[in-house]
C-alpha positions as CSV (number, residue, x, y, z in Angstrom):
1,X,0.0,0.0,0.0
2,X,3.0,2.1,0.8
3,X,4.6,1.8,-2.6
4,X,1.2,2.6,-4.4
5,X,0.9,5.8,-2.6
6,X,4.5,7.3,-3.0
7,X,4.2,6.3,-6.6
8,X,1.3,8.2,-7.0
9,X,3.1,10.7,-5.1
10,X,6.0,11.0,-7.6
11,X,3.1,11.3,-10.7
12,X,1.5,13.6,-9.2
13,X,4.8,16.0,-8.8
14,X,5.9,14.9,-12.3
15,X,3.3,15.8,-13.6
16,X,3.4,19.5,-12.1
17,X,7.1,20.3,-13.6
18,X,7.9,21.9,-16.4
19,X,11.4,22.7,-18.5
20,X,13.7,25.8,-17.5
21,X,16.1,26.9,-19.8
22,X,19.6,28.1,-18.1
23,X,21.2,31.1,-19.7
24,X,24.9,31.9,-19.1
25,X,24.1,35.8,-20.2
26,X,21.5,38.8,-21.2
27,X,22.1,37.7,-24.7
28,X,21.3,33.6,-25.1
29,X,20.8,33.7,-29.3
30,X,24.0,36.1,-29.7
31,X,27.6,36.5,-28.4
32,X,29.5,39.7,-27.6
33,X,33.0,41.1,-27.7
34,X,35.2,43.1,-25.6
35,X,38.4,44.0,-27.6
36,X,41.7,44.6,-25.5
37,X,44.2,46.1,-27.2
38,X,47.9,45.5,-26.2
39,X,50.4,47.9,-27.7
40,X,53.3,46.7,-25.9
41,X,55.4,46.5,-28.7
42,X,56.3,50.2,-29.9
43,X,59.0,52.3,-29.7
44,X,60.1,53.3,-26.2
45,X,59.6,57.2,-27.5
46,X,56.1,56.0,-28.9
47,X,52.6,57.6,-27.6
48,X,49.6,54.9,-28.1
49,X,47.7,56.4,-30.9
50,X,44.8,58.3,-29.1
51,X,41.5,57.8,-30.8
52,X,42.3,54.5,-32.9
53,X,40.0,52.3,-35.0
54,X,37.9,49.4,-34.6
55,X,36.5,48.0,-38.1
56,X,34.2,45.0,-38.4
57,X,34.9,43.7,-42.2
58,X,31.7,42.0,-42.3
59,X,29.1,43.1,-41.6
60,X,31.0,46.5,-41.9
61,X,31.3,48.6,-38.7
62,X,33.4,51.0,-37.2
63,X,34.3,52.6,-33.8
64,X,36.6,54.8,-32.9
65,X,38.1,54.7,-29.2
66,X,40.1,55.5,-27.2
67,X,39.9,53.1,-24.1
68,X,42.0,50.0,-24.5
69,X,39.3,47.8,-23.0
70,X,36.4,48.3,-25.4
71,X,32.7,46.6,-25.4
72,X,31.8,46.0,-28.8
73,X,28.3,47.2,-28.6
74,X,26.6,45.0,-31.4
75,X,25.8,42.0,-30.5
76,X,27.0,38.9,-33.1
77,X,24.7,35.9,-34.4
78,X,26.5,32.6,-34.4
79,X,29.8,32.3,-36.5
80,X,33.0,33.7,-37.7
81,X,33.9,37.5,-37.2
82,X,37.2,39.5,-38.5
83,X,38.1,42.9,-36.9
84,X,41.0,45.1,-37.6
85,X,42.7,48.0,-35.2
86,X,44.7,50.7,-36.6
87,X,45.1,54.2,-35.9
88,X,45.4,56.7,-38.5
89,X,48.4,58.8,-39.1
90,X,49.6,61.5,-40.9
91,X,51.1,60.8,-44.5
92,X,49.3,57.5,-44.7
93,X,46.2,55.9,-46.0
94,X,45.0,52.5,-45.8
95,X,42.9,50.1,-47.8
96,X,41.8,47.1,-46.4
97,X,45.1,45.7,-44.9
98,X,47.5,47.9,-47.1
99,X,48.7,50.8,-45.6
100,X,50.6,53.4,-48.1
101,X,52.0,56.4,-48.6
102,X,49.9,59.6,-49.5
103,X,51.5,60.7,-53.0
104,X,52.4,63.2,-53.8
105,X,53.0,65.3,-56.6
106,X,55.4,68.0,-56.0
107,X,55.1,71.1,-58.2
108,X,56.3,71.9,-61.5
109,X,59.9,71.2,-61.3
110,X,62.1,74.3,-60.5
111,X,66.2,74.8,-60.0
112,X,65.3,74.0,-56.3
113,X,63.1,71.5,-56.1
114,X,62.7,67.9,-57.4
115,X,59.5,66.2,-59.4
116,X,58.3,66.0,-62.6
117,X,57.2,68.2,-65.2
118,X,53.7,67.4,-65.0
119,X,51.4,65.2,-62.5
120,X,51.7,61.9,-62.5
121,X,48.4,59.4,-63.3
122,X,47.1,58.6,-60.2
123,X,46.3,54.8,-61.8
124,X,49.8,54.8,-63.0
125,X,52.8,55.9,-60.6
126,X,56.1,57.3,-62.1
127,X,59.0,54.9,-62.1
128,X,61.1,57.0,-59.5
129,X,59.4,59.1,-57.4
130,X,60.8,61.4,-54.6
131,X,58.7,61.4,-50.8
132,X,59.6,64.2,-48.9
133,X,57.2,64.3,-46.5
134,X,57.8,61.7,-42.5
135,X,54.8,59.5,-41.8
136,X,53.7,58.8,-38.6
137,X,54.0,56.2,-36.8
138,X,51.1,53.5,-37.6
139,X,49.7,50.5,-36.0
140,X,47.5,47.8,-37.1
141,X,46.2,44.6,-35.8
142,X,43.9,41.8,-36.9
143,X,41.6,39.3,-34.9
144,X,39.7,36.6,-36.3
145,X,37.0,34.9,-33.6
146,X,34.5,32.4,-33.7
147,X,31.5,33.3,-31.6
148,X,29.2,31.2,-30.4
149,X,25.2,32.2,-29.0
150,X,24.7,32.8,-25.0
151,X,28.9,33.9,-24.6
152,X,31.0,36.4,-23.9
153,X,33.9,36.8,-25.5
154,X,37.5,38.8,-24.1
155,X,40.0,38.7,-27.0
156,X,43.5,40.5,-26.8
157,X,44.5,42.1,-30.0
158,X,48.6,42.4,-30.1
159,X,49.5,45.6,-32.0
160,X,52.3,45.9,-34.8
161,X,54.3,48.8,-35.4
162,X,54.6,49.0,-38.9
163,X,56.9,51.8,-39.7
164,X,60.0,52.1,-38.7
165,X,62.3,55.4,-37.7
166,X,65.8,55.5,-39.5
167,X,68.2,58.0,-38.3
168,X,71.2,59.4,-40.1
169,X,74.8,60.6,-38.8
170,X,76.6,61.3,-41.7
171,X,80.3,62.8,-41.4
172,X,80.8,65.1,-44.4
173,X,84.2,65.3,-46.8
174,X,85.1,67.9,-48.6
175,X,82.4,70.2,-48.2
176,X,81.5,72.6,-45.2
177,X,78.0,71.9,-44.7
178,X,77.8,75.5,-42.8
179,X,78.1,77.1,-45.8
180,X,74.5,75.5,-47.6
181,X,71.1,76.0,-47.1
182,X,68.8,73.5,-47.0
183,X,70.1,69.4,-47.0
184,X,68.7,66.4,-47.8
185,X,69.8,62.7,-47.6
186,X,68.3,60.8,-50.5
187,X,67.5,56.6,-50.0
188,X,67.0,55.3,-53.2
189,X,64.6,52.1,-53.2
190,X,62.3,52.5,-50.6
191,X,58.6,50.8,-51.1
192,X,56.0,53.0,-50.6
193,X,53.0,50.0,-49.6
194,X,53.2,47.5,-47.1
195,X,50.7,44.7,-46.5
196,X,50.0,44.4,-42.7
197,X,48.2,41.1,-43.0
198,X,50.6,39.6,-45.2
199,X,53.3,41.3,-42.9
200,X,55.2,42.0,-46.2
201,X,56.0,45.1,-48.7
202,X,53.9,45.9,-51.8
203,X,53.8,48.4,-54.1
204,X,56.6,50.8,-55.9
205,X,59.9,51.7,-55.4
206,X,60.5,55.4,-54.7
207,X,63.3,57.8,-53.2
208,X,62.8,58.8,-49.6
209,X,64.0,62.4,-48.6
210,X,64.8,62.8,-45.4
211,X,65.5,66.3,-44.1
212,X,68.8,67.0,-41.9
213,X,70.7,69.8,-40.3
214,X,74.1,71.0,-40.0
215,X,75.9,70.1,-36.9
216,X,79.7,70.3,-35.7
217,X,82.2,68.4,-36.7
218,X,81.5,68.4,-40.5
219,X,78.3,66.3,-39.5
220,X,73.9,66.4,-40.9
221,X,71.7,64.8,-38.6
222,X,68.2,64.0,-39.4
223,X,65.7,61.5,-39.6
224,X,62.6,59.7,-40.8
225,X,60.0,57.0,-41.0
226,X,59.8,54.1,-43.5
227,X,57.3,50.8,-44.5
228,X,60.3,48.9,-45.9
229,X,62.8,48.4,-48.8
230,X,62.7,46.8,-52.1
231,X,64.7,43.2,-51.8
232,X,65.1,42.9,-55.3
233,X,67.2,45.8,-55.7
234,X,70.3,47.8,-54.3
235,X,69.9,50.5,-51.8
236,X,71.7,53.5,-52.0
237,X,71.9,56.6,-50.4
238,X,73.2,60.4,-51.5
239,X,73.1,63.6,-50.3
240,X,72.5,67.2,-51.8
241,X,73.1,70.6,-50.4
242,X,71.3,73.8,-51.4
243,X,73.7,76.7,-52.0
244,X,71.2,79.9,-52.4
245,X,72.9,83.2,-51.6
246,X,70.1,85.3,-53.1
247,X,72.0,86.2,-56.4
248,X,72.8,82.6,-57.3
249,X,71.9,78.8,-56.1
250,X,72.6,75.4,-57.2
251,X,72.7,71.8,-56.3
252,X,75.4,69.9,-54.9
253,X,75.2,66.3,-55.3
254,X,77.5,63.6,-53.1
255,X,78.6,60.5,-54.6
256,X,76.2,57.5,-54.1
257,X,76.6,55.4,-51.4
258,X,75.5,51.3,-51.3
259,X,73.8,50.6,-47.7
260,X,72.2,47.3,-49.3
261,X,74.2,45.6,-45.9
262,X,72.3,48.4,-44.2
263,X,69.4,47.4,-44.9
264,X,69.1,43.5,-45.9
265,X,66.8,42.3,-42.4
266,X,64.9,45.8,-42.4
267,X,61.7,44.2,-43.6
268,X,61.9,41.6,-41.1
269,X,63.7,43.1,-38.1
270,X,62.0,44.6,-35.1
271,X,60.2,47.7,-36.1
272,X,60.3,49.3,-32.6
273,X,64.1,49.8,-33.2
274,X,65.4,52.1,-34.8
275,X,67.9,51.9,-37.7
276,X,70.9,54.3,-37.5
277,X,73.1,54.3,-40.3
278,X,76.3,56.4,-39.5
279,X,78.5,57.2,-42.5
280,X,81.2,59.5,-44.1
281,X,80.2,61.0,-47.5
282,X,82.3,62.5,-50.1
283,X,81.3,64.9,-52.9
284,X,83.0,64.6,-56.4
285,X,85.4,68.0,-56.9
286,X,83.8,71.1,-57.9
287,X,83.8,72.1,-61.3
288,X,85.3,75.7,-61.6
């Protein structure tokens, strides 16, 4: 009699139950995202880029932050989600994960100044081109995640330095640099596109100018900021002083210079370090 009454017992309180659904989060069909972004690997002398981008490729979003801790605020349906980080700088334009150079297309050419005759085609880039402006320093980073419904998702986003300072300290021969007006240090074969996904350089060769003073000891200083080199070609560097005494100016061009050594691990070598190149330059005699 016992067991007929606890078994009716237990149908009774069967009967009277019902499912409940356990949730791990406000959101149980979606997940959701909070970027951190670690930008650890810069140069010492480096600021953190303050605002800097967030862009969701698909479907296409984009914040701009300043916090290094951010909560996406769209919530994501089940599946696969890319996001990219970068900041933008000065000199520079990216598209999609190629960041490159802002040409530019200097005047009509003059007795002091370098460039072609006439504008190049956008669609077409002259052979040789001459950069004189520095970019700034640029970051970008890439995240790919899964994301599944009724999760929360932290992801760390490491941050890459893409371009990279060089400094020059160039002893000067035969010439007294106090005596010039303006100075430049030429390097010829610089790339003016680099792929930050691919972590690689695209794009055209080009001179990079870098401006640079006069200091003592027969010496220029100056620097600048690069995306990389060609690898299928030499390197080389000159220099030219401007001699403008208000009656009369000209040109004087040093000898070329190979830093191919200089440069053979700079596409591949830490970016937060600077490359120094310290050399002695000689100028060919003066025709009187």
């Amino acid at each position: 009699m016992k067991k007929i009454l606890f078994a009716a017992f237990a149908a009774a309180v069967l009967a009277g139950c019902y499912k409940v659904d356990i949730y791990w989060s406000t959101h149980p069909e979606t997940g959701k995202i909070t970027l951190i972004t670690d930008w650890s690997k810069r140069s010492p002398d480096t600021d953190i880029p303050n605002p800097y981008n967030i862009q969701l490729l698909e479907p296409s979003a984009m914040w701009k932050v300043s916090e290094y801790r951010f909560e996406v605020p769209n919530l994501f349906d089940p599946g696969t989600y890319t996001l990219h980080v970068f900041n933008e700088a000065e000199n520079l334009k990216l598209n999609g994960s190629v960041v490159s150079l802002q040409q530019i297309y200097p005047e009509p050419m003059t007795a002091k100044t370098r460039g072609p005759e006439e504008e190049w085609p956008e669609e077409m880039p002259h052979e040789e081109y001459w950069f004189y402006a520095v970019p700034d320093f640029f970051f970008w980073g890439s995240v790919t995640q899964k994301i599944e419904a009724d999760r929360d998702y932290e992801v760390t986003v490491p941050m890459r330095q893409i371009t990279r300072q060089v400094e020059i300290d160039f002893t000067i021969e035969d010439v007294d640099p106090q005596l010039y007006e303006e100075f430049y240090v030429y390097i010829i074969g610089t790339n003016d596109a680099w792929d930050c996904e691919a972590n690689k350089p695209v794009g055209y060769s080009m001179n990079t100018a870098i401006p640079a003073s006069p200091q003592s000891g027969q010496r220029i200083t100056g620097e600048t900021r690069i995306l990389g080199v060609m690898e299928d070609r030499p390197i080389k560097m000159m220099v030219e002083f401007l001699y403008d005494d208000g009656d009369d100016f000209y040109w004087l061009t040093s000898e070329e210079i190979d830093v191919t050594a200089d440069f053979k691990d700079f596409n591949t070598s830490d970016r937060t370090v600077p490359l120094v190149l310290k050399k002695t330059i000689s100028f060919p005699p003066m025709i009187k």
